[in-house]
C-alpha positions as CSV (number, residue, x, y, z in Angstrom):
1,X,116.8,58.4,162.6
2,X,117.1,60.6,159.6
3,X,120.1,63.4,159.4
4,X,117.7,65.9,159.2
5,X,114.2,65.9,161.3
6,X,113.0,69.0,159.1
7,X,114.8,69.7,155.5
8,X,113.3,72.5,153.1
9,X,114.4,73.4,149.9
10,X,112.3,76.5,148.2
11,X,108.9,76.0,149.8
12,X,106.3,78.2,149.5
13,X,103.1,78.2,152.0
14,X,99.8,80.1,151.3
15,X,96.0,79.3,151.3
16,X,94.0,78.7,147.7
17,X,97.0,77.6,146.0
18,X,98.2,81.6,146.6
19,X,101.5,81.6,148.2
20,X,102.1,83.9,151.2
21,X,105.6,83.3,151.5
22,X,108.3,81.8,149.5
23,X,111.7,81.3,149.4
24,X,111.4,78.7,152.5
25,X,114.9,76.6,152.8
26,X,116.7,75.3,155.9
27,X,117.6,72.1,157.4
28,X,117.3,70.9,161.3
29,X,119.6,68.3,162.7
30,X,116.7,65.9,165.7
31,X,116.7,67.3,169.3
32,X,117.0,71.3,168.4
33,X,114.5,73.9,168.7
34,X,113.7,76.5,165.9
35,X,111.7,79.4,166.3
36,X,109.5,80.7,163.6
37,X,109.7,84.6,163.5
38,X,107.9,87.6,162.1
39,X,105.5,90.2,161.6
40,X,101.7,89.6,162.5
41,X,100.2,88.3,159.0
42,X,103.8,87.1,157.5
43,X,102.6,83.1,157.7
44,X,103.9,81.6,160.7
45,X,101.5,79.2,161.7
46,X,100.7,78.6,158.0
47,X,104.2,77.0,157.8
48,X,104.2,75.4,161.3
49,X,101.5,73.7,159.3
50,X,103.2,73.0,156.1
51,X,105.8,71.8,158.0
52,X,103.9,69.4,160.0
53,X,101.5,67.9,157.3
54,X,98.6,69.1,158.7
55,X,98.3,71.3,154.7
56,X,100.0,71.0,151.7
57,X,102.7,73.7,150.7
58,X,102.1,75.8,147.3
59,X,105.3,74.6,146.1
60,X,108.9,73.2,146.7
61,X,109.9,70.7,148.9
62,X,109.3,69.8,152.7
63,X,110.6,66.5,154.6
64,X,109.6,65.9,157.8
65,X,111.9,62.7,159.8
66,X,113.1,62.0,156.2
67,X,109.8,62.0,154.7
68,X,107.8,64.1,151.5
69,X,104.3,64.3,153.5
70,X,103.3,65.5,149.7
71,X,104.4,62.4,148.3
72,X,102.8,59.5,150.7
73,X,99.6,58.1,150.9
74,X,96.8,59.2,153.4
75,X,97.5,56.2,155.7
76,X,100.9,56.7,155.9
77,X,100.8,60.5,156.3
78,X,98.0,59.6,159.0
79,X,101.2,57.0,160.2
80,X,103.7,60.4,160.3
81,X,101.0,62.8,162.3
82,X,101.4,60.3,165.3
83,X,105.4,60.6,165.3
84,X,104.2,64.3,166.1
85,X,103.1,66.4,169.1
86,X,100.5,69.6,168.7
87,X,100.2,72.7,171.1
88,X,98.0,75.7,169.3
89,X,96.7,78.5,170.4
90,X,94.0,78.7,173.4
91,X,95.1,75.1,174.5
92,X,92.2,73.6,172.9
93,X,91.5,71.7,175.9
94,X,88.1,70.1,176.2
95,X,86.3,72.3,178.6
96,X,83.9,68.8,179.7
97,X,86.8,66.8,180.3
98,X,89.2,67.4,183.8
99,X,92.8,67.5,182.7
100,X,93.4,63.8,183.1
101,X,90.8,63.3,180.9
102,X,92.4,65.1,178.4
103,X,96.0,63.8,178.3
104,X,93.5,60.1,178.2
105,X,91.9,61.0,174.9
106,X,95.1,60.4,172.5
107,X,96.2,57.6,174.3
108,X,93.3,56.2,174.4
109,X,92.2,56.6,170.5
110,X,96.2,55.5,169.0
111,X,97.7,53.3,171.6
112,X,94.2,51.9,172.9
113,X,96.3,50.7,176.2
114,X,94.0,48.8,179.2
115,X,92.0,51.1,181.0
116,X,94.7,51.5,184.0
117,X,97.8,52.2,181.6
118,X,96.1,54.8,180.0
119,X,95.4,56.7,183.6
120,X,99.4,55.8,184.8
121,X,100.6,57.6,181.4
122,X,97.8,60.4,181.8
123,X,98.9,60.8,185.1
124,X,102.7,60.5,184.3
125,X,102.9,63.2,181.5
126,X,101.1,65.8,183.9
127,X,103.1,64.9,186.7
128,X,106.2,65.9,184.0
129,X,104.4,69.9,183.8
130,X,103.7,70.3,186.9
131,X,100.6,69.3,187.7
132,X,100.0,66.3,189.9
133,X,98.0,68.1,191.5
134,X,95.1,69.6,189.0
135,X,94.3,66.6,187.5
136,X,91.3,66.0,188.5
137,X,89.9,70.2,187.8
138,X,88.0,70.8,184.4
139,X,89.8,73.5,182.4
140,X,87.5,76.3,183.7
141,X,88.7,75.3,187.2
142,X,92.4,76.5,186.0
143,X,94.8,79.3,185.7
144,X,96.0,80.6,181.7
145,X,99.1,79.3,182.4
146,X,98.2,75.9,183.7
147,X,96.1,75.2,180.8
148,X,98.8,76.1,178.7
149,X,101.0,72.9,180.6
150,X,98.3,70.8,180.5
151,X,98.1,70.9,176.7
152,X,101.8,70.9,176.7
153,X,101.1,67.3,178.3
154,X,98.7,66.3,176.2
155,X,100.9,67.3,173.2
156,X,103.5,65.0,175.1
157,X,100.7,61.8,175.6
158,X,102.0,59.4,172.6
159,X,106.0,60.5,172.9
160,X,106.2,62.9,169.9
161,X,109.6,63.5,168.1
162,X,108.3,66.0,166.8
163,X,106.8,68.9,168.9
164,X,105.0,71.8,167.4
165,X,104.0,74.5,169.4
166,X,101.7,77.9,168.3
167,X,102.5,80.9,170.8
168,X,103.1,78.4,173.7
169,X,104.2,82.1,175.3
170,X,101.0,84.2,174.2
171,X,98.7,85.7,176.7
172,X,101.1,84.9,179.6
173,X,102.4,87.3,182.5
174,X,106.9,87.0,181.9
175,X,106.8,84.7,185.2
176,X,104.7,82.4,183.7
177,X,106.1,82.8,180.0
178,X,109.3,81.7,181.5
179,X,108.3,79.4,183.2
180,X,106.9,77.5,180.2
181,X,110.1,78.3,178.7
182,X,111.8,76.3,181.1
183,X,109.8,73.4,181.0
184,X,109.9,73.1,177.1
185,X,114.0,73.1,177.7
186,X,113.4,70.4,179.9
187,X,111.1,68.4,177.6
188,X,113.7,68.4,174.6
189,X,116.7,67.4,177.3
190,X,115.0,64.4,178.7
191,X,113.3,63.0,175.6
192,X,115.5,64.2,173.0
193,X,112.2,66.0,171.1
194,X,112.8,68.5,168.2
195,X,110.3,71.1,168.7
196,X,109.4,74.0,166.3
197,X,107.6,77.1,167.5
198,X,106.0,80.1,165.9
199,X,106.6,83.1,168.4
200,X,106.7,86.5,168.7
201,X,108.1,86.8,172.2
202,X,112.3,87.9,171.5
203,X,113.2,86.9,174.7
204,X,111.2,83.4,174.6
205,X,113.3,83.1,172.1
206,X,116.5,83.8,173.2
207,X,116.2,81.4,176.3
208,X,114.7,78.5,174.1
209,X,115.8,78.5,170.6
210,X,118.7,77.3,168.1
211,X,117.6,78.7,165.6
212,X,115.5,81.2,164.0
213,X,113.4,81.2,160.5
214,X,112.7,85.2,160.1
215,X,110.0,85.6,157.6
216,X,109.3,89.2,156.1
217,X,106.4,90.6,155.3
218,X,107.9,93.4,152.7
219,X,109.3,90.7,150.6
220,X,107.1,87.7,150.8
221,X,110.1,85.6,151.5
222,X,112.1,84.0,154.2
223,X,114.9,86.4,155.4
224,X,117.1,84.1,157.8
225,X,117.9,81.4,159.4
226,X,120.5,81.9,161.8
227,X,120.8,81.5,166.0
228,X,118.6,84.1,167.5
229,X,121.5,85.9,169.2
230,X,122.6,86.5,165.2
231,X,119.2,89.1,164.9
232,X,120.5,91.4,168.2
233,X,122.9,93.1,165.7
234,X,123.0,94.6,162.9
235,X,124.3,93.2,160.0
236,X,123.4,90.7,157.9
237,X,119.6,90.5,158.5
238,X,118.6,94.2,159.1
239,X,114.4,93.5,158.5
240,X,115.2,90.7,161.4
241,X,117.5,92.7,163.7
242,X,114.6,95.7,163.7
243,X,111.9,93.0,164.3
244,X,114.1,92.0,167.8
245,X,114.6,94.9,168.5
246,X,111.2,96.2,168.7
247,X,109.8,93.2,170.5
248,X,112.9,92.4,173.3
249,X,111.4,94.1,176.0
250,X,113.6,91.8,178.4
């Protein structure tokens, strides 16, 4: 296992080639949870998806389980993206499929287990979220917050060690928001996962996180990267303190 499951000195994300945000260097030990932070617009899930693979950074340096993403070839980078578990925004469940269904379709493309397995593990990782008993309902059949679990599952279906979730919070009543913050905390204690999550919700934050990455939108850099309850007061990191303080409503 490598020292560090993320490691970035100086990155710089963007679109074109045109960075959005520079300045980008921390290091996270396996098993913690960091919380990306910020304004609207400052380049959080542009980041989440430097620092995943999934796009290229404008410059500097990224390693992700002690490897350059930047520097390996496609099949191996392809190799690295199945080490890794996905939840974006809106789920992105397929609204054809029931939930089972869903969880099947990664197992089924990049373990290609028999036909029975790939059910029991379907099953297994819903069972995990909460919901043994939806399996069978199409996505329309379902609440905001269960669809948010089952693609927490499906994020889950081939054992990432690396988790990345986009707003897992967003559009959720605080019962609910909580209630997913609960379960990620028990996904990382049984399995040991390092997850990364772009957020805006302070007190998400609080309950979950180890640490925080506070991106600024006056500067065009990275601000911090501290534990959350650092940002609460004022000192070091006045742009983040005023950011948690505007948004913990808890």
């Amino acid at each position: 296992m490598a020292a560090e499951a993320i490691a970035c000195e100086e990155l710089a994300v963007g679109h074109g080639g045109k960075a959005i945000m520079s300045g980008i260097t921390f290091a996270l030990k396996p098993g913690r949870i960091l919380a990306v932070v910020g304004p609207s617009g400052c380049g959080k899930s542009t980041l989440m998806r430097a620092l995943s693979g999934l796009d290229d950074p404008v410059s500097g340096s990224s390693r992700l389980l002690g490897r350059d993403l930047t520097s390996v070839s496609t099949e191996e980078r392809e190799q690295a993206l199945r080490r890794l578990g996905f939840l974006f925004q809106g789920s992105a469940l397929f609204s054809s499929l029931t939930l089972r269904e869903n969880v099947e379709l990664p197992i089924r493309e990049f373990l290609s287990p028999p036909r029975r397995e790939q059910r029991q593990l379907a099953e297994y990782k819903l069972s995990l979220v909460g919901l043994a008993d939806a399996m069978d309902k199409l996505p329309s059949e379902i609440s905001g917050g269960m669809a948010k679990r089952a693609a927490l599952a499906r994020a889950l279906a081939l054992d990432p060690e690396v988790l990345f979730l986009d707003e897992p919070g967003a559009g959720l009543d605080p019962l609910t928001a909580a209630r997913m913050d609960e379960l990620i905390l028990r996904v990382r204690e049984a399995f040991g996962t390092t997850i990364v999550m772009v957020s805006h919700e302070v007190p998400s934050i609080l309950r979950t996180a180890d640490f925080c990455v506070y991106l600024d939108t006056e500067t065009g850099r990275m601000e911090a990267y501290a534990p959350p309850r650092d940002f609460l007061s004022l000192g070091a990191h006045p742009r983040a303190y005023a950011f948690f303080q505007q948004n913990h409503r808890n």
